[in-house]
C-alpha positions as CSV (number, residue, x, y, z in Angstrom):
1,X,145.3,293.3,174.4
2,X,145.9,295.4,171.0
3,X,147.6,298.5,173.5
4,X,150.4,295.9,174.7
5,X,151.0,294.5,171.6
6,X,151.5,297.8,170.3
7,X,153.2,298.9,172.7
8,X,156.1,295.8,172.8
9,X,156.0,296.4,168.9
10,X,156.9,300.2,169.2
11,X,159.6,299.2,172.2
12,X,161.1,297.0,169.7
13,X,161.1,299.0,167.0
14,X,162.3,302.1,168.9
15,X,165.1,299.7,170.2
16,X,166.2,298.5,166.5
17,X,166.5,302.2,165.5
18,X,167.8,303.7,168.9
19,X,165.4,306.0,169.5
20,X,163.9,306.9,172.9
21,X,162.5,303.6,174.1
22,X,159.6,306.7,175.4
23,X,158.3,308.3,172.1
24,X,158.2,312.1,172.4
25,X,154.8,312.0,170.7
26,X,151.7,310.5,172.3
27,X,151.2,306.3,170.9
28,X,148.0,306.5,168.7
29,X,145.7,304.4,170.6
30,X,144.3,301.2,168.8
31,X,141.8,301.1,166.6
32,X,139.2,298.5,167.3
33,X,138.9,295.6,164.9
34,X,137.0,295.9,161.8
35,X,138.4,299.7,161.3
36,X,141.3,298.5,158.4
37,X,144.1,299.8,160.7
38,X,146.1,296.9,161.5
39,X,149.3,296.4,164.3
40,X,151.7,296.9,161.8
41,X,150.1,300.1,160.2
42,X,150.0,301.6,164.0
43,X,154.1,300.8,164.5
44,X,154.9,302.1,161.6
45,X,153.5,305.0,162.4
46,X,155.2,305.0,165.8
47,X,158.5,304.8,164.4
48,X,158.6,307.9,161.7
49,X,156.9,310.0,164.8
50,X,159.7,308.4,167.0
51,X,162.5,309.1,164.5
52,X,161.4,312.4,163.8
53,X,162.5,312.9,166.9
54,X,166.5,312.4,167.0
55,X,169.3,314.3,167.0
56,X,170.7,315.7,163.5
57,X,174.2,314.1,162.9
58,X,176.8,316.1,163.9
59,X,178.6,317.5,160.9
60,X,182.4,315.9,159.7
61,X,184.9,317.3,161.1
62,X,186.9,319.7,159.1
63,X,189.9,318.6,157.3
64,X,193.4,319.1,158.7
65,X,194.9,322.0,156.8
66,X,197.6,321.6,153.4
67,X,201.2,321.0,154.3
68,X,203.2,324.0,154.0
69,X,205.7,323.6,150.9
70,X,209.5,323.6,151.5
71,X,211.2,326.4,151.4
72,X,212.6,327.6,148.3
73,X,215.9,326.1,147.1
74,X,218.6,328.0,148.7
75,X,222.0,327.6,150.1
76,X,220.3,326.6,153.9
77,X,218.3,323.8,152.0
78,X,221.1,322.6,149.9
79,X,223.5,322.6,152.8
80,X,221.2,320.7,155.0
81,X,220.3,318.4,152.3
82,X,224.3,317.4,151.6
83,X,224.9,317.5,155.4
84,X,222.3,314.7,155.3
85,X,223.9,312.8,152.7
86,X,227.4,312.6,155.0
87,X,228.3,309.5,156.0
88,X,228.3,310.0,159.8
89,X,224.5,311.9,159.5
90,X,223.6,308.7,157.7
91,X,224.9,306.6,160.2
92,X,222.8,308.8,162.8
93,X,219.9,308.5,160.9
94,X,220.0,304.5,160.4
95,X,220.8,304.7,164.5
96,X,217.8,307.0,165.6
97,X,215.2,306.0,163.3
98,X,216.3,302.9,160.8
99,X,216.0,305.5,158.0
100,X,212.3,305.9,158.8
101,X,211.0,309.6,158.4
102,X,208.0,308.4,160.0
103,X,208.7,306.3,163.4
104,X,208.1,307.1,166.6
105,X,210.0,305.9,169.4
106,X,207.1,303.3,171.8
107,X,206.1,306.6,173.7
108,X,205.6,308.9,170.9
109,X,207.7,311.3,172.3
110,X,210.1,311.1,169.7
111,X,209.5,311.1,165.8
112,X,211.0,311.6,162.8
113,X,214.7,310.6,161.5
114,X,216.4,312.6,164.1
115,X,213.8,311.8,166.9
116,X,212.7,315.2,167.8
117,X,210.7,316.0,170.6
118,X,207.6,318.4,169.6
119,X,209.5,321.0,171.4
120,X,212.9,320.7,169.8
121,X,210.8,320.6,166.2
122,X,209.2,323.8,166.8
123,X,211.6,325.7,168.6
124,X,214.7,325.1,165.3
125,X,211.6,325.9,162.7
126,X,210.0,322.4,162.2
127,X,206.6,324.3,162.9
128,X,206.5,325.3,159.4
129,X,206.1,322.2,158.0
130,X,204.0,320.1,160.4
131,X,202.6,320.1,163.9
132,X,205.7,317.0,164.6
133,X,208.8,315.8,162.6
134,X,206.5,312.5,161.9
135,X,204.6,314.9,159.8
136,X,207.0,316.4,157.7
137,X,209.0,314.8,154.5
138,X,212.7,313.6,154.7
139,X,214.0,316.5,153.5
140,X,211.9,319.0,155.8
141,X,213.5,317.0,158.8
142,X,216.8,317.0,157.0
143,X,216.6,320.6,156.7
144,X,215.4,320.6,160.7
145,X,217.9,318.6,161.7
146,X,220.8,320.5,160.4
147,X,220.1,323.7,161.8
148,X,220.0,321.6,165.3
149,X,223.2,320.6,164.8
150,X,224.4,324.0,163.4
151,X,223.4,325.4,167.1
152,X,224.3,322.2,169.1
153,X,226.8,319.9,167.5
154,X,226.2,316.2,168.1
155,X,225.0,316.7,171.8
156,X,221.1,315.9,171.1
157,X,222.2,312.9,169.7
158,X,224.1,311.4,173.0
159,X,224.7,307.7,171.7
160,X,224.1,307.6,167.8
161,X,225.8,311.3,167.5
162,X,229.4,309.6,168.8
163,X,228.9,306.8,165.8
């Protein structure tokens, strides 16, 4: 009578803690009445043996690494940063994104003022200042989005680049 008891007690308890419903220790077998060991003192022990047990907890996972600054103030910077300030770039920008440096088109393909693809980001230097345009700052994808038009004109921007 006293084994099942202890034995539904320990289930429980193992359950409540998610442990093993099967202890990896043996269950200390009950002490007759009389002996000052009651039910609860036998559970008890059942779970610490039970949760002695488990699994560590994995550690965190480590934190994604600083953005890389912009570059220096130079003439590339400052030209893409007054290219950005033109009114027909501005009109791109409210076209592709709504002036939102950190939208992505429904697919998440495209991010970023100019909706870049990952590959058009790295392959004109987005890479140095995050993994996608959604990552960087509005002048970082300023300064992206010049030199993409420098090499291609208004073509990557088929509908909003005729605005």
């Amino acid at each position: 009578m006293h084994r099942s008891l202890l034995a539904a007690v320990l289930l429980a308890c193992c359950v409540a803690c998610s442990s093993p419903a099967t202890p990896a220790a043996p269950v200390p077998s009950a002490a007759p009445l009389g002996t000052g060991v009651s039910t609860v003192d036998r559970a008890e022990k059942a779970h610490r043996v039970s949760r002695a047990y488990e699994r560590p907890t994995p550690p965190p996972p480590a934190p994604p690494p600083p953005r890389r600054p912009p570059p220096a103030a130079g003439p590339e910077w400052d030209q893409a940063q007054a290219w950005a300030a033109e009114p027909k770039t501005r009109r791109l920008i409210k076209c592709e994104s709504g002036d939102n440096p950190q939208i992505a088109n429904p697919s998440g393909k495209y991010t970023g003022l100019y909706q870049f693809d990952r590959s058009t980001w790295q392959s004109n230097g987005g890479g140095q200042y995050a993994d996608t345009a959604r990552g960087a700052t509005r002048e970082q994808q300023n300064h992206i989005g010049w030199r993409l038009w420098k090499a291609r004109g208004w073509a990557p921007w088929p509908a909003c680049g005729r605005l």
